[in-house]
C-alpha positions as CSV (number, residue, x, y, z in Angstrom):
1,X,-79.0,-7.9,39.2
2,X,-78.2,-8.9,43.0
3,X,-75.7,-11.7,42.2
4,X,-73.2,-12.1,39.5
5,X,-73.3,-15.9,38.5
6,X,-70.5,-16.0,35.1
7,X,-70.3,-18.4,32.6
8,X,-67.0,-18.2,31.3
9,X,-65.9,-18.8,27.7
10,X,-62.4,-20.5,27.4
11,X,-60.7,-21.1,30.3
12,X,-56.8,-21.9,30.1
13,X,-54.2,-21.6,32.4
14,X,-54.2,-17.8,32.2
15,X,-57.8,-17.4,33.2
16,X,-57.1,-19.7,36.0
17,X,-54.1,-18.1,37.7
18,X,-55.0,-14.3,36.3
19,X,-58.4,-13.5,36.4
20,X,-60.9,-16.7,37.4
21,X,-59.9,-16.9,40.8
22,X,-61.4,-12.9,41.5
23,X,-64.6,-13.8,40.0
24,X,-65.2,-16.1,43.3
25,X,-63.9,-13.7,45.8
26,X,-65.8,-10.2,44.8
27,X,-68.7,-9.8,46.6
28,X,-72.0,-10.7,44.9
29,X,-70.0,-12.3,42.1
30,X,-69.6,-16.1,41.8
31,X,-68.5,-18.9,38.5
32,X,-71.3,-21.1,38.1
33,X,-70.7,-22.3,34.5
34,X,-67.4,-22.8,32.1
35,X,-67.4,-23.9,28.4
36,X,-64.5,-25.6,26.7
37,X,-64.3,-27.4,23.5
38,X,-62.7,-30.0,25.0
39,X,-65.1,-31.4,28.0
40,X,-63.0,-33.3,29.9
41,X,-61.0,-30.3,30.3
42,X,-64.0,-28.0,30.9
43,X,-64.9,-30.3,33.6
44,X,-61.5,-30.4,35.1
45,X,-61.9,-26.0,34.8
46,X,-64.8,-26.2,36.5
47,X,-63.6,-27.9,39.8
48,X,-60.9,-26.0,39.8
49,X,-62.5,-22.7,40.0
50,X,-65.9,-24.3,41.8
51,X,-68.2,-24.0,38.6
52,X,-71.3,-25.8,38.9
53,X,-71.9,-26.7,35.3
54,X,-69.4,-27.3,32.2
55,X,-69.9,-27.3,28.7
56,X,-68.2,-27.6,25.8
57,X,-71.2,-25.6,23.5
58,X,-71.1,-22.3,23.4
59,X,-74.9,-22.1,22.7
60,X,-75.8,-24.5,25.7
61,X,-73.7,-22.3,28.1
62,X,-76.2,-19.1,26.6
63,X,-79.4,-21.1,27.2
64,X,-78.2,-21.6,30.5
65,X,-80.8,-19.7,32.5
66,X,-78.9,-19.1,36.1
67,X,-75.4,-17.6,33.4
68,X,-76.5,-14.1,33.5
69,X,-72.9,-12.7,32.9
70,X,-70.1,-14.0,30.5
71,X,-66.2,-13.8,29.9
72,X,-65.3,-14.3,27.1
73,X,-61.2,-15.9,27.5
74,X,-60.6,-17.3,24.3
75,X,-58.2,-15.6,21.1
76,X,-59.3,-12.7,19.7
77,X,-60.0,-14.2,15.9
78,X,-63.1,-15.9,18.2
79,X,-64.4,-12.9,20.0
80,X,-66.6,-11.6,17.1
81,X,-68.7,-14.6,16.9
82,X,-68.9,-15.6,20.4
83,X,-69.7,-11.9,20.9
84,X,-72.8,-11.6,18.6
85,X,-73.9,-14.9,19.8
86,X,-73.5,-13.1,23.8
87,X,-75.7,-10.0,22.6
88,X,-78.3,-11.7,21.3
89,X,-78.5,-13.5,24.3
90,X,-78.8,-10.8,26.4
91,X,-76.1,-11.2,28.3
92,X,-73.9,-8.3,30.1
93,X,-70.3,-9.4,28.6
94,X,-66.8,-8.5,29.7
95,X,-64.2,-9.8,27.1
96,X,-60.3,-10.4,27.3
97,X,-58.3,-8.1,25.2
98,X,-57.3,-7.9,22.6
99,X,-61.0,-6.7,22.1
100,X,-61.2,-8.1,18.6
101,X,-58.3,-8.5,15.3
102,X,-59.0,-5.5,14.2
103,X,-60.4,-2.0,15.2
104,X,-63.2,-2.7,12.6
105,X,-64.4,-5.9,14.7
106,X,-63.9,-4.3,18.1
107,X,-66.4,-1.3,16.7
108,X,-68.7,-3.7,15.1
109,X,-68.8,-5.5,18.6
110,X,-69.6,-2.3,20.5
111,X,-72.2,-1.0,18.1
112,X,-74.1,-4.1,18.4
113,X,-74.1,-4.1,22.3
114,X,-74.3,-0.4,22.4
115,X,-78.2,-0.9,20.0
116,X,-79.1,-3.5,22.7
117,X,-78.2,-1.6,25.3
118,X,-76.4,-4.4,26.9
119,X,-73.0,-4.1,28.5
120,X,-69.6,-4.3,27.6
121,X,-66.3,-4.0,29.1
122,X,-62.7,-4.9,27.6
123,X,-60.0,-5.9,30.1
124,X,-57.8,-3.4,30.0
125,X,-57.3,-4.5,33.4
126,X,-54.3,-2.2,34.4
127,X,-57.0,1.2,34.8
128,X,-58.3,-0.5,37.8
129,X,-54.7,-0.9,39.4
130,X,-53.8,1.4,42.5
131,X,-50.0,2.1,40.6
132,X,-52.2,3.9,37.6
133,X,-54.7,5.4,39.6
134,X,-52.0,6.8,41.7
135,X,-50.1,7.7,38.7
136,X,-52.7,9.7,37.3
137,X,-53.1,11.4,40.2
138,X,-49.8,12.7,40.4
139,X,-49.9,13.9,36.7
140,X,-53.2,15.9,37.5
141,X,-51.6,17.1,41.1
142,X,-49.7,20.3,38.6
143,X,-46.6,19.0,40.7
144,X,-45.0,18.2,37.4
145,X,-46.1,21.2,36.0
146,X,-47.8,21.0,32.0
147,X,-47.7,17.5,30.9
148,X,-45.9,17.9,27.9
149,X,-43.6,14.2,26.6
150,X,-43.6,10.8,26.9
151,X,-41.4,7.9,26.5
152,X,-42.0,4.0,26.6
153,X,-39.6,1.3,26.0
154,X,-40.8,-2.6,26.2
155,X,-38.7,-5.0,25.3
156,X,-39.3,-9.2,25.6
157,X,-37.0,-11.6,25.0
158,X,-37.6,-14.4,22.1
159,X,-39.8,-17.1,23.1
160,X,-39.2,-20.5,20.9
161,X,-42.1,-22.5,22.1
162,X,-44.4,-19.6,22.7
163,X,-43.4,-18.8,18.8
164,X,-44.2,-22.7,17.6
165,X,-46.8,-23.6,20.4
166,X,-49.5,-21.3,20.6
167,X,-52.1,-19.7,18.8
168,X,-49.9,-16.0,19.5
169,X,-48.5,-16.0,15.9
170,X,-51.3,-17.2,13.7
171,X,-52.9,-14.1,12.3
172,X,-56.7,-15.3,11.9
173,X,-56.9,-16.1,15.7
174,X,-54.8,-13.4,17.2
175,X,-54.8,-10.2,14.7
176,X,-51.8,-9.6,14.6
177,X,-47.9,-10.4,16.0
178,X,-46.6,-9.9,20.1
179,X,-46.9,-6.0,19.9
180,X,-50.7,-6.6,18.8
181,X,-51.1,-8.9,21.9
182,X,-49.1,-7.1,24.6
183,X,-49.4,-3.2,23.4
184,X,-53.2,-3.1,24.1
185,X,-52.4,-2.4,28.1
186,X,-49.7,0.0,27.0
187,X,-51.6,1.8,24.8
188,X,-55.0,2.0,26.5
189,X,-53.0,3.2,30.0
190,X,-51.2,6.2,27.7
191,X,-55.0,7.0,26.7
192,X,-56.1,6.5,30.3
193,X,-53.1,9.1,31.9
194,X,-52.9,11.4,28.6
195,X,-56.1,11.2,26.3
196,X,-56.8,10.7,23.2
197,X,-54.8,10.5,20.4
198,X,-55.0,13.0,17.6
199,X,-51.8,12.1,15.7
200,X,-50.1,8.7,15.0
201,X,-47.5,7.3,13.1
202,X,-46.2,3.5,13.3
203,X,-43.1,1.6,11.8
204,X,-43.5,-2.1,12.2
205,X,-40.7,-4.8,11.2
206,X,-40.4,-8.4,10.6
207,X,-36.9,-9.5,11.5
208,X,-38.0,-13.9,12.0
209,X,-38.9,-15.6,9.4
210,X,-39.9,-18.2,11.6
211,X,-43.6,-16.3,10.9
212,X,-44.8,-13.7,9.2
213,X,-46.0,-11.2,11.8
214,X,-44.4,-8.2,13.2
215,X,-42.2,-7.8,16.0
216,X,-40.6,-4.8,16.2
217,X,-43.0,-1.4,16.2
218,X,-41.7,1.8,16.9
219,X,-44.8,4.7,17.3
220,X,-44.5,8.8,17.5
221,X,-48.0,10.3,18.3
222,X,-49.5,13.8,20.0
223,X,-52.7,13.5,22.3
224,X,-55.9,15.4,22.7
225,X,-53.9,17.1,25.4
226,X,-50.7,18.1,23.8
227,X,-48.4,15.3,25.1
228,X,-45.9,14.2,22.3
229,X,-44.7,11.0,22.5
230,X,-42.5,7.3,21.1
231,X,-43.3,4.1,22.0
232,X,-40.9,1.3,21.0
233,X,-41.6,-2.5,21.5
234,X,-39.1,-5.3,20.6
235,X,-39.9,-9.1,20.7
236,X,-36.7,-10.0,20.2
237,X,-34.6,-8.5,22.7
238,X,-31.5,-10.1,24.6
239,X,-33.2,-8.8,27.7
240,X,-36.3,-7.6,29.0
241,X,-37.0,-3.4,29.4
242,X,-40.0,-1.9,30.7
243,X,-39.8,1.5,31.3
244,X,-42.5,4.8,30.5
245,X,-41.0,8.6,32.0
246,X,-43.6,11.2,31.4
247,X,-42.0,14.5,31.8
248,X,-44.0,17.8,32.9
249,X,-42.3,21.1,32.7
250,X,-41.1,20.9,36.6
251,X,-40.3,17.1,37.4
252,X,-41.0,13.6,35.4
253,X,-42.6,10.5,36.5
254,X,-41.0,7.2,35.5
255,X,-42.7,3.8,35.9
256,X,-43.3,0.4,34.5
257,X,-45.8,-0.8,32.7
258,X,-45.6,-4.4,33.1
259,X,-43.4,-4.7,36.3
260,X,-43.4,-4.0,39.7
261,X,-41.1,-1.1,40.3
262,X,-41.5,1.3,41.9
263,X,-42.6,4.8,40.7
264,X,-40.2,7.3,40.7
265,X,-41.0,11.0,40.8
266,X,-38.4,13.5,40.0
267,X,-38.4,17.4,40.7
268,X,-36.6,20.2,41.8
269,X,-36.9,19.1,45.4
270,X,-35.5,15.4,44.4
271,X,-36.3,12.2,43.8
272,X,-39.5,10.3,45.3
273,X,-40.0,6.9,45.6
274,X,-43.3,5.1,45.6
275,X,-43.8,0.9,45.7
276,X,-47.5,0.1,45.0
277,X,-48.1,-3.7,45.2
278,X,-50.5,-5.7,42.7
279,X,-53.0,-7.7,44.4
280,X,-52.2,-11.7,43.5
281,X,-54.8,-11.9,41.3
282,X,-54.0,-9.1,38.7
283,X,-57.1,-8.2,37.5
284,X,-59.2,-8.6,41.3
285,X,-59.9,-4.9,41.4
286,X,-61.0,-4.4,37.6
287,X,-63.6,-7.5,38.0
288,X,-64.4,-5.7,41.0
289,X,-65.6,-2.7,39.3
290,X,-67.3,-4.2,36.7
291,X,-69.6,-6.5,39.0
292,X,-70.4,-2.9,41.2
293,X,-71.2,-1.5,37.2
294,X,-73.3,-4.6,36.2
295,X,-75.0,-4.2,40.1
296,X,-75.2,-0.9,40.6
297,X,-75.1,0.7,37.8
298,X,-72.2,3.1,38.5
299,X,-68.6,3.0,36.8
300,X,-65.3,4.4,38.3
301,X,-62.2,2.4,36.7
302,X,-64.0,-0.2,34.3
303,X,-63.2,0.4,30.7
304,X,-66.0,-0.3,28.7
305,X,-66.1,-1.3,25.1
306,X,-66.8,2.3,24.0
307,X,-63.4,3.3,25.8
308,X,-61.0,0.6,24.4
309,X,-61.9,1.3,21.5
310,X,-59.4,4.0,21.0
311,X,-56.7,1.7,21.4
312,X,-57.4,-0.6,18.6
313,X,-57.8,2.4,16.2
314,X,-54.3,3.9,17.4
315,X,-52.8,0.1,16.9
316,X,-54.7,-0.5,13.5
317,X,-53.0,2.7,12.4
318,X,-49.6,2.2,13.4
319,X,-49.5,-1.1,11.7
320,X,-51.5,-0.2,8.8
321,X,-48.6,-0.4,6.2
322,X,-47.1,-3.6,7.7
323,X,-50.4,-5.4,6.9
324,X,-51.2,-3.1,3.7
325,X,-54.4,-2.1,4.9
326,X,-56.2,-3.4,8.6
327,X,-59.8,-4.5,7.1
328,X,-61.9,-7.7,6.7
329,X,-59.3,-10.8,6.0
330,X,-56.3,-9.4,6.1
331,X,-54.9,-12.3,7.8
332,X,-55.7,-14.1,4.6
333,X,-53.7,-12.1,2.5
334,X,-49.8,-12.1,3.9
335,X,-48.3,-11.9,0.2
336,X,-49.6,-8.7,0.0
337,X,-48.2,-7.4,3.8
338,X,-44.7,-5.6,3.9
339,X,-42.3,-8.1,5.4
340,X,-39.3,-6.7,4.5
């Protein structure tokens, strides 16, 4: 390919303030067609981000000869389908996480491209930002010594109308409650900095009977690597908390995951800090990378389907007993999940 001309899949408000502006300004890469169910609003999508054509047919956006890229922006209970129909159209995808509503959809996504030989990235955007890449240089510097523990805390606060007005807490289109759509950065950038995970174990709550979801997880595991760790998120918290300290044997770094503090390296020679800015398009540098992949052919910080799919294993695991088992309809059968 010498250009990049996407046809994008869904495109709400978060595509247009997070991620469709940097389609426009990375090199070689350009919108040229969005699809909506609702045409007047794919129209009104399409001026906004300078889109050439709009649709509001997901088959007439694939037959679209000059589309030879696609995101897919739309909830996760949707990706399956729109991802089958995407492979057999040949078309190089990159798709929003979550990947899929369960691990078993995300690998049955990834096989399929994988056969084609077609490919597939998962924003897990946060791999691509300087504060991680930085970060993971300082773990493999040996200035903190053996990598050993880690500790994350993410809290969010209750969120009435997100709760009643959005598509978040119904099961079939988002796979799951907030820690199924907020812990995929988490959990892939604790893959990305420690590797893989060889041990798991997950606690998830319901404490809202406004819906039947989870929303409080707490998560013990031990990597490929040896790091031991907890992970704790709360969706109903007074306040919000971000915070991750990975401790080595001769210093600890602590950063957060969401925000923009600064990181904070501790040792015997004292405390460091470090402010590393997000561009104003959050995930400008990971569509970046995966235009140079799809032009090039070369992949430094993308995270292709193959890759994320590590974090929807490690998530379908730790909630597992919540949902009494994480296979094929289970959002059709909440009598059977463990509320209490």
């Amino acid at each position: 390919m010498k250009n990049i001309k996407w046809g994008l899949i869904g495109c709400g408000n978060v595509v247009e303030k997070k991620s469709g502006p940097a389609f426009n300004i990375t090199s070689r890469s350009s919108i040229y067609a969005i699809m909506r169910r609702d045409i007047t609003k794919a129209k009104e999508s399409a001026k906004k981000l300078g889109a050439k054509k709009w649709y509001n047919n997901i088959d007439e956006l694939l037959e679209d000869k000059e589309v030879n890229a696609i995101y897919i922006a739309t909830p996760p209970g949707l990706h399956l389908e729109q991802a089958i129909k995407c492979c057999k159209a040949k078309k190089p995808t990159y798709i929003e996480k979550p990947f899929a509503r369960n691990y078993q959809e995300a690998m049955q996504i990834t096989n399929m491209f994988e056969e084609e030989k077609i490919p597939l990235y998962v924003a897990h955007y946060r791999r691509a930002l300087p504060k991680f890449i930085k970060i993971k240089e300082i773990l493999q510097s040996g200035e903190l010594g053996k990598i050993c523990e880690v500790d994350f805390k993410l809290n969010r606060k209750y969120n009435y109308e997100e709760i009643h007005n959005t598509w978040l807490y119904n099961t079939e289109l988002s796979g799951g409650g907030k820690f199924y759509d907020i812990a995929p950065h988490s959990i892939d950038i604790m893959v990305y900095l420690l590797g893989n995970f060889i041990e798991i174990n997950g606690i998830a709550t319901n404490n809202n009977k406004e819906y039947d979801v989870e929303d409080m997880v707490v998560m013990s595991f031990k990597t490929d690597t040896g790091v031991i760790g907890t992970a704790n998120f709360n969706s109903l918290a007074l306040d919000k908390k971000d915070k991750m300290i990975i401790y080595g044997t001769k210093g600890n770094v602590e950063f957060s995951m969401h925000g923009n503090d600064p990181i904070i390296i501790r040792t015997n020679k004292g405390e460091e800090k470090i402010k590393i800015v997000n561009p104003n398009i959050i995930q400008e540098n990971m569509i970046k990378e995966v235009v140079d992949s799809l032009i090039t052919g070369k992949s430094k910080n993308t995270c292709t389907a193959k890759e994320a799919l590590e974090t929807y294993r490690i998530m379908d695991i730790v909630l597992d007993k919540y949902y009494n088992g994480r296979d094929k309809d289970f959002w059709n059968k909440v009598n059977s999940w463990n509320k209490n």
